[in-house]
N, C-alpha and C positions, 0 to 999 in steps of 0.2 A: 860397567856403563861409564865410569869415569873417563876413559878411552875419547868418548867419542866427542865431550866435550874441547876436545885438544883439535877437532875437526866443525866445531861449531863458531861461524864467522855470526860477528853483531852484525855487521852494516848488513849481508843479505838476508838473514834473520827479519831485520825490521822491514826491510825492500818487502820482500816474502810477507810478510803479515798484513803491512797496510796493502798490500793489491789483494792479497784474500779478502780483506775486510769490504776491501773495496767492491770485489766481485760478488759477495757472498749480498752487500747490503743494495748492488746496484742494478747487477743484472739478474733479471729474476728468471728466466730460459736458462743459467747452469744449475744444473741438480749441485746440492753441496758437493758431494759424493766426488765430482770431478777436483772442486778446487783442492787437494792436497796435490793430483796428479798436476796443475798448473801452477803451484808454488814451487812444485821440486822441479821442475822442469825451468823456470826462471831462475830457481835458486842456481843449477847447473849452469846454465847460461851467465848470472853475474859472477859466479865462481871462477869460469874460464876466461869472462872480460879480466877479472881483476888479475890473473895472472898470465896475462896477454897470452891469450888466445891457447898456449898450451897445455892442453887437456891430457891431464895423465888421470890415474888413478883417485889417488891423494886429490887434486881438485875436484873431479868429479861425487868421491865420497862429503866433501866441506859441501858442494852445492844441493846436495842431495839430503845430509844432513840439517844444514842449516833453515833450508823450504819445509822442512818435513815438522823440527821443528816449530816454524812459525804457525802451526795448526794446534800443539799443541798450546801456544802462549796466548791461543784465542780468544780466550775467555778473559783471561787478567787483561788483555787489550780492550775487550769488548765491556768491562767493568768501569776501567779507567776512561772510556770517551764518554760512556754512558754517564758517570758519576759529574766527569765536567757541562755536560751538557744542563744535565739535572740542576745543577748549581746555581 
């Protein structure tokens, strides 16, 4: 598993997360269920912006990686807005 973090980008990671968060807490017509399919699909998309435009393999595994990811860091996101909120 170590592998893959040699494929995991911060900046689309967090892009990836706050629109999850953002989908998950705003629009209530997407089932969760969808939002990992719409972080990896953006993450692919800011993957191949940031290495203009060309999309090979290796980009597409970083964008795919990194959205997929941002589902899993959900919770330590959704801990930390909550905790400041609370505050």
């Amino acid at each position: 598993m170590e592998f893959l973090n040699t494929f995991m980008l911060p900046v689309i990671l967090g892009i990836c997360l706050c629109v999850g968060y953002v989908v998950k807490k705003w629009i209530k017509d997407i089932d969760n269920r969808y939002i990992p399919t719409i972080v990896t699909v953006l993450g692919v998309i800011l993957s191949a912006w940031i290495a203009d435009w060309n999309l090979t393999p290796e980009v597409l595994l970083e964008g795919m990686i990194s959205g997929l990811a941002s589902t899993g860091f959900h919770q330590i996101f959704k801990q930390f807005i909550e905790a400041r909120t609370a505050a």
